[in-house]
LODREN-382057 format. One record per atom (N, C-alpha, C, O): x, y, z. Coordinates in steps of 0.1 Angstrom, whole numbers, plus 5000, padded with zeros to 4 digits. Example, Ala and Ser with C-alpha at 12.3 -4.5 7.8 and 13.67 -1.06 7.14 Angstrom:
2
513249435078512349555078513249675078514249675085512849785071513749895071512950005079513450115080
***
This chain:
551
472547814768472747874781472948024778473848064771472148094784472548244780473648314786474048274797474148414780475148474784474948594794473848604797475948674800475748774806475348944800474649044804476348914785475849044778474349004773473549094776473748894768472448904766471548914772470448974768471848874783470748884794470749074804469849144810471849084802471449274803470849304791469749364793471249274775470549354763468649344764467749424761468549194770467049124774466349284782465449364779467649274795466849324805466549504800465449564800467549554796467449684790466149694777465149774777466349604769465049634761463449624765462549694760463249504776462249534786462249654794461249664801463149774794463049874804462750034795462550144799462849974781462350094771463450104761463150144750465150074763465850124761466450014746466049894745467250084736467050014722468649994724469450094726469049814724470449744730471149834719472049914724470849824703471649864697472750024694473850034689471650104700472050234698471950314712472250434711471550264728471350284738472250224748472350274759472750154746473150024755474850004751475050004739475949974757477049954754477549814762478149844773477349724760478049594768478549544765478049434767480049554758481049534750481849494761482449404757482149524773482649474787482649364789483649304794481049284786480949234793481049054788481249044776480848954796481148804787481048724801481048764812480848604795480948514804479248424805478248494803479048294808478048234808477248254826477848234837476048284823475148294837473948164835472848174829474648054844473647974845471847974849470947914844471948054856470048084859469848184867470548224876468848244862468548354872466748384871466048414861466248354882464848354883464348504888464448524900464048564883463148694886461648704888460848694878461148724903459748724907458648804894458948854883457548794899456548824886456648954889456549034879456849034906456749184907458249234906458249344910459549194901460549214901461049314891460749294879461749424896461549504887463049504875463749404875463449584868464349534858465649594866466749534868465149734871466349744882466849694893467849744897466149594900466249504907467049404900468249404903466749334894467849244881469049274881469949214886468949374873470349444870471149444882472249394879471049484896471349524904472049394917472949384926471049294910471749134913472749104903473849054906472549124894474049104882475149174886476149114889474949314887476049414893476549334902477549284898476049314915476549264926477449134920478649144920476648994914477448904915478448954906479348874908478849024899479449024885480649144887481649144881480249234897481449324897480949464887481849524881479849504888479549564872478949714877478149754886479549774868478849924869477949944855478049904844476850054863476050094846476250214849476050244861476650314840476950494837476150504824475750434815475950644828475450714814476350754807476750854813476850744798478450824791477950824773477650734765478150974773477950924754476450944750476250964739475450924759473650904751474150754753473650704743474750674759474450534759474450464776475650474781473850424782474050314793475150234793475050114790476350274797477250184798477550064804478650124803477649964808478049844816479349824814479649834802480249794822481349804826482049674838481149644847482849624840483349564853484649644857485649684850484249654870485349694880486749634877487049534872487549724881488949694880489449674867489949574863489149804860489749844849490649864849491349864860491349904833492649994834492450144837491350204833493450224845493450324843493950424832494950424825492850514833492550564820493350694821493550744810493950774833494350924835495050884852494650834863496350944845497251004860496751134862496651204852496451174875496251284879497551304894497851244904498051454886499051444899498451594907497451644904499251634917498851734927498751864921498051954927499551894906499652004897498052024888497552134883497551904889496151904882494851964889493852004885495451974904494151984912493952114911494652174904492852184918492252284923491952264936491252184940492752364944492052394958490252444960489752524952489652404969488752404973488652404988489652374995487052474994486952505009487252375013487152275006487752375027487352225033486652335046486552455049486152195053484952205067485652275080484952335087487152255082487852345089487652455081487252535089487652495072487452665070488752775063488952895062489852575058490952645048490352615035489152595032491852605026491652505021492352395014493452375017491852295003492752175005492652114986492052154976493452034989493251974974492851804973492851744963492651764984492151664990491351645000491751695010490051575000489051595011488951465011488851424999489051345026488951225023487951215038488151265049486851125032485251095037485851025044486850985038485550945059485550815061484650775070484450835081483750655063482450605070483450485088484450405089482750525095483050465102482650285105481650225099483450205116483350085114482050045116481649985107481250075126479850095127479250095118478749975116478950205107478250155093478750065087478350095075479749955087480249855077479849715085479849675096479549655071479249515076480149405084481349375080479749365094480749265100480749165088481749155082479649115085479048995080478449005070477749095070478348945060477248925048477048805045477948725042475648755045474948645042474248665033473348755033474548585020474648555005473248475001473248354999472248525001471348404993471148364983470848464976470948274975471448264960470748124956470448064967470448074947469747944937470547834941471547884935471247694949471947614946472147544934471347444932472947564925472847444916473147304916472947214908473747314929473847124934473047054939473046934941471847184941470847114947469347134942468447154950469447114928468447154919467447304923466247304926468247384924468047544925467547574942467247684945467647464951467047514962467647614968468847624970466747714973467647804982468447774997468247685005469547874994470547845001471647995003471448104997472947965014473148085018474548065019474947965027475348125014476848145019477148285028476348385026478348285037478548405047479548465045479848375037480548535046481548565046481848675058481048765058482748665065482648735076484048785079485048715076484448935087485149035086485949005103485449015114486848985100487148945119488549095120489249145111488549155135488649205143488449355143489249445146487149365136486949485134485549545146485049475154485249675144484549745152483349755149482749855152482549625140481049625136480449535139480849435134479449505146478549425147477349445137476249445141477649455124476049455118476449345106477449345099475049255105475149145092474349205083473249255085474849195075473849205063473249115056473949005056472149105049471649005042471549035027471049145023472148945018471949025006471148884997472048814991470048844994469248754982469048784969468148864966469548744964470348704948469548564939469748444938468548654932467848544925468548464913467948414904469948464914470848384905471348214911471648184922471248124896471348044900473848024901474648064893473947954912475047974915475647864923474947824933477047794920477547694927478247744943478747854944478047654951478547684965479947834966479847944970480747764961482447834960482347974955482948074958480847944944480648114935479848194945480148314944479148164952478448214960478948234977478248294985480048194981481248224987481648304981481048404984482648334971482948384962482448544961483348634961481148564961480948664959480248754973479648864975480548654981479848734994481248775000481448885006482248694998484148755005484148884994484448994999483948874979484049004972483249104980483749214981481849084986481349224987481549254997481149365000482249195005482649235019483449335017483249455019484849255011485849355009485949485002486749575004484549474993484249594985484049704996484649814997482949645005482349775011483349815016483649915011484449775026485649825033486449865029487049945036486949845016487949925002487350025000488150114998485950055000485650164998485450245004485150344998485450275023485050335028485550445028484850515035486250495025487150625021486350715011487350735003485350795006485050884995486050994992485851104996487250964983487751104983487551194972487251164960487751304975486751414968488251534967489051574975488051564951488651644947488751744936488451684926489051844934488851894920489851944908490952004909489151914899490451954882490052044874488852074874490852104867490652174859489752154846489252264851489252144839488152134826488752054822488051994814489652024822491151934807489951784814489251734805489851744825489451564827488051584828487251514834487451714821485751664819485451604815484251604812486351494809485651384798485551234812484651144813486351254817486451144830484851124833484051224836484250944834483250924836483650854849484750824854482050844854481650764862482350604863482250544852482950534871483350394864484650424861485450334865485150504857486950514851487450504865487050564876488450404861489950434870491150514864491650504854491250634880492450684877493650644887493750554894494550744886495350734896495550884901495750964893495650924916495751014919497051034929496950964940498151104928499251164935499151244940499651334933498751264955499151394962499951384978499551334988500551434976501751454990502751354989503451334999503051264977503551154978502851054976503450964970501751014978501350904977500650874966500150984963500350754956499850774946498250674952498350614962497250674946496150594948495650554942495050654938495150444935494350404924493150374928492950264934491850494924490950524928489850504916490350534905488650464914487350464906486750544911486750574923486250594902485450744899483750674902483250574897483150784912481850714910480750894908479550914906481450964909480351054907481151244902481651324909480951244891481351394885480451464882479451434874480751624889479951734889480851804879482051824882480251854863481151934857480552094860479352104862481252194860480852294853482352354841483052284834482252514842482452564827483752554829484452554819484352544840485852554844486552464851487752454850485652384860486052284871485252154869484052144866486052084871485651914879485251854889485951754891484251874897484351794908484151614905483251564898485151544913485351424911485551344923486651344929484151284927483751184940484751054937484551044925485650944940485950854939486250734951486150784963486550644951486650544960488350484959489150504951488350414967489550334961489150194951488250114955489650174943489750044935490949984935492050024934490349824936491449714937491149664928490349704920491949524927491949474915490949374916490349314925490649394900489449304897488749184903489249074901487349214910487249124920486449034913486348914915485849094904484248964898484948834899486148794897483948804901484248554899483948534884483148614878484548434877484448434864482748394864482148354874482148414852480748404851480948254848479948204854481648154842481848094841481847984852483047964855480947884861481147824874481947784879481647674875482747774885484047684890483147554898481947554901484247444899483647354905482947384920483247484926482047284926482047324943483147264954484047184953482647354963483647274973484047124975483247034971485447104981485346974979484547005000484547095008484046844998483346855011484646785024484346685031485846845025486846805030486946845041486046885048488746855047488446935059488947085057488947165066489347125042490247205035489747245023489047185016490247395020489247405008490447354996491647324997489747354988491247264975491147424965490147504963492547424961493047524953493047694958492847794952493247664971493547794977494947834978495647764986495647944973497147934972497447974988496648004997498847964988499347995003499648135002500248174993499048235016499748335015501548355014502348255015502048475012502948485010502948615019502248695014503548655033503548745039504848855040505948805042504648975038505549065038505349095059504449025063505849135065506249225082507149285080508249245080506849425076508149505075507949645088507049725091509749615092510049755103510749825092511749785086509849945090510550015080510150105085509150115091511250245083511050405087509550415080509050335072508650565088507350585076507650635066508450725062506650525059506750565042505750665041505950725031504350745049503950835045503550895059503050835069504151065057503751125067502451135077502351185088501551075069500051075079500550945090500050945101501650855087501350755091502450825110503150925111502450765117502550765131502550695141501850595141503350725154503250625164504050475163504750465153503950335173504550305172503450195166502250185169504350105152503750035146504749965139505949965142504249895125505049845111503949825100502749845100504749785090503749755077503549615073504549535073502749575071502149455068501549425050500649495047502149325041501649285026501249165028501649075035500449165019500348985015500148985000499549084994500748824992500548804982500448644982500048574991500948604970501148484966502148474957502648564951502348314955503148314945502648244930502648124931502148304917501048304912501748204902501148194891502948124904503948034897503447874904503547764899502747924918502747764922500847694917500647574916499647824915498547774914497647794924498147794936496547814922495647814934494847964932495048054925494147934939493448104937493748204954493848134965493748324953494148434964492848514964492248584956492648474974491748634975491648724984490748804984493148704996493348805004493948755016494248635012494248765028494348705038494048765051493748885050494048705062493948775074495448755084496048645084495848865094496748815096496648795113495948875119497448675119497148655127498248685139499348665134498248715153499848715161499248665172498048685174500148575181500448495192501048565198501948625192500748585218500648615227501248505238501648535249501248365232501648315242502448185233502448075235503148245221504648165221504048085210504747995204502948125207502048035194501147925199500847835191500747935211500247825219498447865209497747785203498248005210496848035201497148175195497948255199496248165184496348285179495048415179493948395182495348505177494248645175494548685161495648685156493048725152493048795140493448925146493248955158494249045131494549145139494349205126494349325125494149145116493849275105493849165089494449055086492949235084493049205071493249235061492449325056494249165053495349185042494849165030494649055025494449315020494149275006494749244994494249154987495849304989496449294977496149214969495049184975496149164962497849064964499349194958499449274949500249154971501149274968502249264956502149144953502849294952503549304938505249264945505949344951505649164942506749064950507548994940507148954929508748984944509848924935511048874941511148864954512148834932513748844944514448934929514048994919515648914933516549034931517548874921518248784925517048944905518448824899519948834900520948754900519848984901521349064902521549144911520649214913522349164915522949244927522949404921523249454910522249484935522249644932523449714934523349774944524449724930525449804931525349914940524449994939526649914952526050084958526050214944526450214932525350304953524750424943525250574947525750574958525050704940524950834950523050764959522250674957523150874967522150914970521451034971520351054976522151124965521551274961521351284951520751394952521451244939521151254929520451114921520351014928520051104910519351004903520850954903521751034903520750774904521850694901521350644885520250594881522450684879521850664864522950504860522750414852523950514868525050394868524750264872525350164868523850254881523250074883522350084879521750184878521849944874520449884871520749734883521649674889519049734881518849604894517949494880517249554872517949374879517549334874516149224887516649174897514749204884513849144895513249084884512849124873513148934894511848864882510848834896511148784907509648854891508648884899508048764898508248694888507448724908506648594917504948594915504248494912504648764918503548774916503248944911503949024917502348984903502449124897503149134884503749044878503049284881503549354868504449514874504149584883505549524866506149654871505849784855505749734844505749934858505849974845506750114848506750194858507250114841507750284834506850414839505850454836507750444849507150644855507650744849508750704845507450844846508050944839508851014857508350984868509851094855510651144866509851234877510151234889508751294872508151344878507051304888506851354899506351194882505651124891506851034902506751054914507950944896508850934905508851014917508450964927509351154916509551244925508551284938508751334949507251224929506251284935505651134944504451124948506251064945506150924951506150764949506250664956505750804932505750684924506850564925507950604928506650424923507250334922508350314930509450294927507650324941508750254951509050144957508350044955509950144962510049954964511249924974512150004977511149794979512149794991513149674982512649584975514249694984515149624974516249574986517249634987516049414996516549385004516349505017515149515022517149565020516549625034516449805027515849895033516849825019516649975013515849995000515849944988514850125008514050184995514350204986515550174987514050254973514650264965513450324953512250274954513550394945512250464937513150414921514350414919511950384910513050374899512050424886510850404887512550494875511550574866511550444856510550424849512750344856512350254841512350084849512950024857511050074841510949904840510649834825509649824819512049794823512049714810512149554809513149484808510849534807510949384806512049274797511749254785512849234802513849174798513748994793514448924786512348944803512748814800510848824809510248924813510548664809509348624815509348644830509748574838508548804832508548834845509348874849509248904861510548914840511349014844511849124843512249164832511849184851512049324848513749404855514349394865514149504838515649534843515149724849514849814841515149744861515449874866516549984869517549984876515850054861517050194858516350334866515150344871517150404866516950564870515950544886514850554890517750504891516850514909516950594914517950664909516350644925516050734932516950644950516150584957518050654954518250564962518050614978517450714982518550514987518350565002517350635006517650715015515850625001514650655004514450645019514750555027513850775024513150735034514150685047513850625057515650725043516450785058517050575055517350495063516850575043517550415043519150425036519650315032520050535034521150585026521950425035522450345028521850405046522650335047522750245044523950205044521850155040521150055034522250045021522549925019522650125014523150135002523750014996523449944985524649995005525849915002525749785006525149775017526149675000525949555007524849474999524549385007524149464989523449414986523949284975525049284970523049194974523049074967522449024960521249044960522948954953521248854938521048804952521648814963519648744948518448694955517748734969516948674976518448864968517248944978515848954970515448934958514948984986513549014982513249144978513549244985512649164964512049314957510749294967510249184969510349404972508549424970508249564966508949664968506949554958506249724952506349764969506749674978505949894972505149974979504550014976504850104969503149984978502050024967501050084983501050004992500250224983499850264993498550154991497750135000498550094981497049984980497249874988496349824994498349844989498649674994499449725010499549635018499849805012500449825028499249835039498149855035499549815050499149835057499749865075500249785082499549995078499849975091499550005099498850095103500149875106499549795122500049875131501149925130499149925142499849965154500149865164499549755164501049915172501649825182501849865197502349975200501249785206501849875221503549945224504449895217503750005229504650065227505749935239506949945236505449855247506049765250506249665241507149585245505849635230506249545222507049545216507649455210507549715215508649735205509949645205510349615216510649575192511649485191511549375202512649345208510049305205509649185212509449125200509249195190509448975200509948875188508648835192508448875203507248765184505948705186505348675173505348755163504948605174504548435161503748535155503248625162503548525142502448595132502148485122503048415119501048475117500148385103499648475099499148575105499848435088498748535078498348435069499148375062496748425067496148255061495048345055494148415059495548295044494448285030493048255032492648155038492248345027490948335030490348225023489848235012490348105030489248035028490347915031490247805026491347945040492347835046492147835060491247885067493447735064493647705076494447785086495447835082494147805097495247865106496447725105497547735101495947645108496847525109498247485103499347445105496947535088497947475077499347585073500347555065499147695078499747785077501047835087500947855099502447845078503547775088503547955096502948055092504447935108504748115118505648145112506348075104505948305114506448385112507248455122506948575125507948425126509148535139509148695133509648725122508448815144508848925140508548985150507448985155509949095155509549185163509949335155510949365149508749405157509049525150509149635157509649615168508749775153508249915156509149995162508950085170510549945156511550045165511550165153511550285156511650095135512350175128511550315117511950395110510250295122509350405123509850525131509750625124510450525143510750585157512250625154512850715160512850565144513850585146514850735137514950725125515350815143515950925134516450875126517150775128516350945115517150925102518751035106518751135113519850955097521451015101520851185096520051265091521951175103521951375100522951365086523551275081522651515082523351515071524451685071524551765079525051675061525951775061527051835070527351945073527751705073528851735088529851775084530551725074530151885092531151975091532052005102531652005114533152035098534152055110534852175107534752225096535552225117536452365110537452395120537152445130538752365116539652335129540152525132540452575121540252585139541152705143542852675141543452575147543352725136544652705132545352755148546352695152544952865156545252915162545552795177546452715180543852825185543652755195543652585191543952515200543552535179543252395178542352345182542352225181541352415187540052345184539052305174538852405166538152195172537852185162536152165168535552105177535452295154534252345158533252225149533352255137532552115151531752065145529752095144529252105155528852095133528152055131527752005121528451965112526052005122525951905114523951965113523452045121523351895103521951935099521151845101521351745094520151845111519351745114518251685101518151725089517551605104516551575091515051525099514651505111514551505090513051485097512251355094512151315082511551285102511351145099510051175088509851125077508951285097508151295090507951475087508451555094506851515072506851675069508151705067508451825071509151635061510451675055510551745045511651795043509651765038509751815023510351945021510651985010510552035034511052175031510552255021511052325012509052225025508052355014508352495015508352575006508752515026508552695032510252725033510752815038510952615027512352685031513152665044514252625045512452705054512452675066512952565074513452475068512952545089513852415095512252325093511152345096512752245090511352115092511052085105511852115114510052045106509551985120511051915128512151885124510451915139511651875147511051665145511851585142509551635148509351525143509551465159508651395164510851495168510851405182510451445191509951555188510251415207509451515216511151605224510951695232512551565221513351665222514351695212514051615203515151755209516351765200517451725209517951815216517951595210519251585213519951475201519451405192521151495206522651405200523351375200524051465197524251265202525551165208526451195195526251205183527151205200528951205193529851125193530051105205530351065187531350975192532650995186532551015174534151005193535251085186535850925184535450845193536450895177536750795170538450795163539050865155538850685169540450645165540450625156539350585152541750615143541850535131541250375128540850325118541450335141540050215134538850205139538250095138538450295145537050295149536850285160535650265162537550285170537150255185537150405190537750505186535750395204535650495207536250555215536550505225536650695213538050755224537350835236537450825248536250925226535750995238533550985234533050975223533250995242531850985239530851105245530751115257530351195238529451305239527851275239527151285228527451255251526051255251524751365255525251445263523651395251522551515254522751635246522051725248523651645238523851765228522751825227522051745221521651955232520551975224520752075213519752145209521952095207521752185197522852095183523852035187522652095174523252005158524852105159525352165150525352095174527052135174527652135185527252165196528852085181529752015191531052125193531152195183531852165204532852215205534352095206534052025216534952075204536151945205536952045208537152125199537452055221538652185223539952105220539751995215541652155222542552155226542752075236543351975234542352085247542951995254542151855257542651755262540851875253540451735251540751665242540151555243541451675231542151605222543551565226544251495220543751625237545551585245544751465250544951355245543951495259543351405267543051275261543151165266542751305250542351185240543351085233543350955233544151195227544951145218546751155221547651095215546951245229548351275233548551385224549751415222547351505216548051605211546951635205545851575206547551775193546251815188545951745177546851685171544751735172544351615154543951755146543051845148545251725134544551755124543251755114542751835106542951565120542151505110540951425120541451325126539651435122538751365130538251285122538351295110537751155129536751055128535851055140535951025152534651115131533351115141532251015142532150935132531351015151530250965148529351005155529350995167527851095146526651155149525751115150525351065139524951105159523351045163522451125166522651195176521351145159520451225168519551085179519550965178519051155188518451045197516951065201516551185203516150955201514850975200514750935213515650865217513650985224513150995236513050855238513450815249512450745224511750655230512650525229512750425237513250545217514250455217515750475214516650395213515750585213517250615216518050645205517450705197519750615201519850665193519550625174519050515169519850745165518550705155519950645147520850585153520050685131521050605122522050675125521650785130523450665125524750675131524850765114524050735105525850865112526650925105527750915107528150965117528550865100530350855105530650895094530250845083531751025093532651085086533951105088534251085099535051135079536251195085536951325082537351325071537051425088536851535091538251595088538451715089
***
C-alpha cells in the first residue's frame, strides 16, 4: 500500500522535478489507500487533492519544494516592537492591517466527493455544514481519493472550518531580522495585547523590510492518513467526546471587543477518550422546550482545576510570593518571558479572577506549578481573595474565545445553553443555566482614594481616580477614555461595621465634599477616621465594582 510521502515523490518526478535534491517531504507519513487520477489529470490537480485531504502546504524554501502539514510548531514570536508601521487605506498609519472576507463569500456547506471504500470504490459524498451564519453558498469539492465514510466527513468538517479560521488576512511588516520566515511557518504575533497564532502564507522581502501576509492557524486539523473505522450505522456517532463548555461574564478581555455580550470556550476532557473536533453552541428561548444554533466553537480550549489554592496576592506589582499549582484536563501550558506577559500573554481565569503568569513548570503528569503572576487582571483585583483547590483554571487564548452578543434585555436573564460536539446529539447533550452580559458593562473599582481632613473646619475632602474598562493603557499620559456614556458615582459613608450611615448618589466629578455638620448628622460629632465606599456607575446597569477603604 503506498504511502503519502511516496506518492508526492511519484507525483513531483512526473512534473520534471528530482525527489532527491528538489523535493523535501520529511513532514510527511501516513498510508493513502487509493487514489485514481483521470488520463487528463494534471499533477497539480493531484497534489492539490492530497493538500486538501491531508492538511498540506507546498512552498518553495531553500531551491527545494517543500511539503509541510498545517499546524506546526511555531517557529518565531513576533511582538509589536518587531513591527514597522505602514500606510493603511484610511490614510494613517498602522502596524496591523486585518482583511476580512465577508460571510457571503464563505461556504455554508461543503459537499465532499471521494472513492467509498465500503463500497468497492463507488462514488459517493459526505457534507458538512456551517449553521447560523450569513451564507447561503455550497460548495462542491471531488476528491479522486479512495476514503472511508468518517474520513471523508472528516475532511469536509476540516475544510469548512479552515475556510472560516481563515477569513481574517492579516498583514504586517518587520524588519530584515525574520527574512528567513517562509511561507507555511507558524508564528505568533502580539499586538495591543493580544497574542495570535497565525500561518504565514505569503512574504514580500525587500533590502530592509518584510511584508508578511498570514491567516490564523489552529491546531492541527489533518485526519490521520491512516483510515479509521466507518460509521457505526446507529442512531449516534461512536467515539465522539462530550463537549466541555466554558459561558463566561467576564469584564472585556480586549479592547476591540464591545457592547453587551460574554465569552464562550469549548473543549473536552482528553482523559475520558473520544475524538473533538469542535462544537456548536446552542440557547433556548422557551425554558429548553427547543433549541437555536448561535455560534460555533473551535478550540479545543486549554482547561483544568486548581490542585491548590491561590493565595491572595499584591495587585500592583508581580506577586512573586504565591504559586498556584493546575493539572490540566485538556492542553499544554509554557514559560513567557515578562515581557510578552505584559504585553498580554498567558492569561487565564483562575476561579472567578484573571490572572497572567511568566512560569509554567511541569511538576507531575499534566501538571503544571505557576509562578510570577500578574494578578486582578482586567478590573478582577477583587476577585483576589477567597480562592480554593479545585477551582476551574481556563487559558484565555484569543484562539479559543469567542464573543457572543446579546440583546441588551437579556442582560442577567438565566436561559438553557448546549454546546454539542460536532458529529453528536443535541439530545445527548446535558443544559447549561447562564445568564450573562452584565460584567463587560460593568466599571471597574476606582483606584487611589484619598481623603484629607481640615484640622480647622473638620471637613473631610475625598477623591478618588477613575479607571477605564476599555483603551486603559495610558499611552499619552493623559486621562483615558471615559469608556461610559456619563461620569457619575455613589458613595457610601460607612459605620465601624459596615452599615450604611449616609448615601451619596450622581457625583459627576471623582470628589466628594463630607462637611462638619453632616458628620454630626451622621455620627453625633466630627470623625477622625472614615469608612467609605466608591462606585462609579454605568448608565446601563448601574453601579460598577465597589472600593471600600478606611480613611
Amino acid at each position: 500500500m503506498p504511502d503519502l510521502r511516496s506518492i508526492v515523490f511519484d507525483l513531483c518526478r512526473r512534473a520534471g522535478l528530482d525527489p532527491a535534491s528538489e523535493v523535501d517531504a520529511e513532514d510527511l507519513s501516513g498510508r493513502v489507500d487509493g487514489m485514481a487520477a483521470a488520463q487528463r489529470a494534471t499533477v497539480r490537480s493531484c497534489l492539490e487533492a492530497l493538500a486538501s485531504a491531508y492538511a498540506l502546504d507546498a512552498v518553495e524554501s531553500g531551491g527545494k519544494v517543500r511539503f509541510i502539514r498545517r499546524g506546526g510548531a511555531v517557529c518565531a514570536a513576533i511582538v509589536e516592537d518587531d513591527l514597522v508601521p505602514f500606510p493603511h487605506e484610511d490614510g494613517g498609519q498602522t502596524v496591523l492591517a486585518v482583511n476580512r472576507r465577508q460571510d457571503a463569500e464563505l461556504p455554508r456547506q461543503i459537499d465532499l466527493g471521494y472513492l467509498a471504500k465500503a463500497t468497492d470504490w463507488q462514488p459517493s459524498v459526505q457534507s458538512a455544514r456551517r449553521l447560523a451564519v450569513g451564507s447561503e453558498n455550497v460548495v462542491s469539492l471531488p476528491l479522486p481519493l479512495a476514503l472511508s465514510d468518517d474520513e471523508a466527513r472528516r475532511i469536509a468538517e476540516d475544510l469548512l472550518a479552515e475556510s472560516w479560521r481563515t477569513r481574517e488576512e492579516f498583514v504586517f511588516r518587520t524588519a530584515s531580522g525574520f527574512a528567513w520566515l517562509d511561507p507555511g511557518d507558524v508564528v505568533t504575533l502580539t499586538v495591543r495585547g493580544v497574542t495570535r497564532r497565525l500561518r504565514i502564507v505569503r512574504t514580500q522581502t525587500t533590502a530592509t523590510m518584510v511584508d508578511v501576509h498570514a491567516v490564523a492557524d489552529g491546531a492541527a486539523m489533518s485526519i490521520p492518513a491512516i483510515g479509521s473505522e466507518p460509521f457505526a450505522r446507529r442512531g449516534a456517532l461512536t467515539g465522539i467526546a462530550q463537549t466541555v463548555a466554558f459561558l463566561l461574564d467576564l469584564p472585556l478581555l480586549r479592547d476591540e471587543d464591545e457592547g453587551v455580550g460574554f465569552y464562550a470556550a469549548a473543549s473536552f476532557h482528553a482523559g475520558v477518550g473520544g475524538t473533538w473536533r469542535g462544537a456548536v453552541l446552542h440557547r433556548s428561548r422557551d425554558g429548553g422546550g427547543s433549541y437555536e444554533a448561535i455560534a460555533d466553537l473551535d478550540g479545543p480550549a486549554t482547561w483544568g482545576v486548581c490542585a491548590t489554592a491561590l493565595g491572595a496576592g499584591t495587585t500592583v506589582a508581580w506577586d512573586e510570593a504565591n504559586t498556584v499549582t493546575v493539572t490540566l484536563r485538556q492542553g499544554q501550558l509554557e514559560s513567557r518571558p515578562a515581557a510578552a506577559v505584559l504585553n498580554g500573554a498567558n492569561a487565564a481565569l483562575v476561579g472567578n479572577e484573571i490572572v497572567q503568569f511568566r512560569g509554567a513548570t511541569l511538576v507531575g503528569p499534566d501538571s503544571y506549578a505557576l509562578s510570577g503572576l500578574l494578578r486582578g487582571r482586567r478590573g478582577t483585583e477583587h476577585e483576589v481573595g477567597g480562592h480554593g483547590a479545585g477551582e476551574t483554571f481556563l487559558l484565555l487564548s484569543a484562539a479559543d474565545l469567542r464573543r457572543l452578543s446579546l440583546p441588551q434585555e437579556l442582560i442577567g436573564a438565566s436561559r438553557p445553553y448546549k454546546a454539542v460536539s460536532l458529529g453528536g446529539f443535541l439530545d445527548d447533550q446535558p443544559a447549561l443555566s447562564f445568564a450573562g452580559g452584565a460584567a463587560g458593562l460593568r466599571p471597574y473599582g476606582v483606584a487611589h482614594v484619598r481623603g484629607v481632613r481640615d484640622p480647622v473646619s473638620g471637613d473631610w475632602t475625598i477623591t478618588w481616580v477613575r479607571r477605564a474598562r476599555r483603551h486603559g493603557g495610558w499611552i499619552d499620559g493623559a486621562d483615558v477614555p471615559l469608556g461610559e456614556d456619563m461620569e457619575a458615582y455613589d458613595v457610601d459613608i460607612l459605620d465601624e461595621e459596615g452599615a450604611v450611615v449616609r448615601r451619596v448618589e450622581g457625583l459627576t466629578a471623582p470628589a466628594l465634599l463630607y462637611g462638619a455638620a453632616e458628620q454630626a448628622a451622621d455620627f453625633g460629632g466630627p470623625r477622625t477616621t472614615l469608612r467609605i465606599r466608591v462606585c462609579q456607575v454605568s448608565a446601563t446597569i448601574g453601579r460598577g465594582v465597589a472600593r471600600e477603604v478606611w480613611l
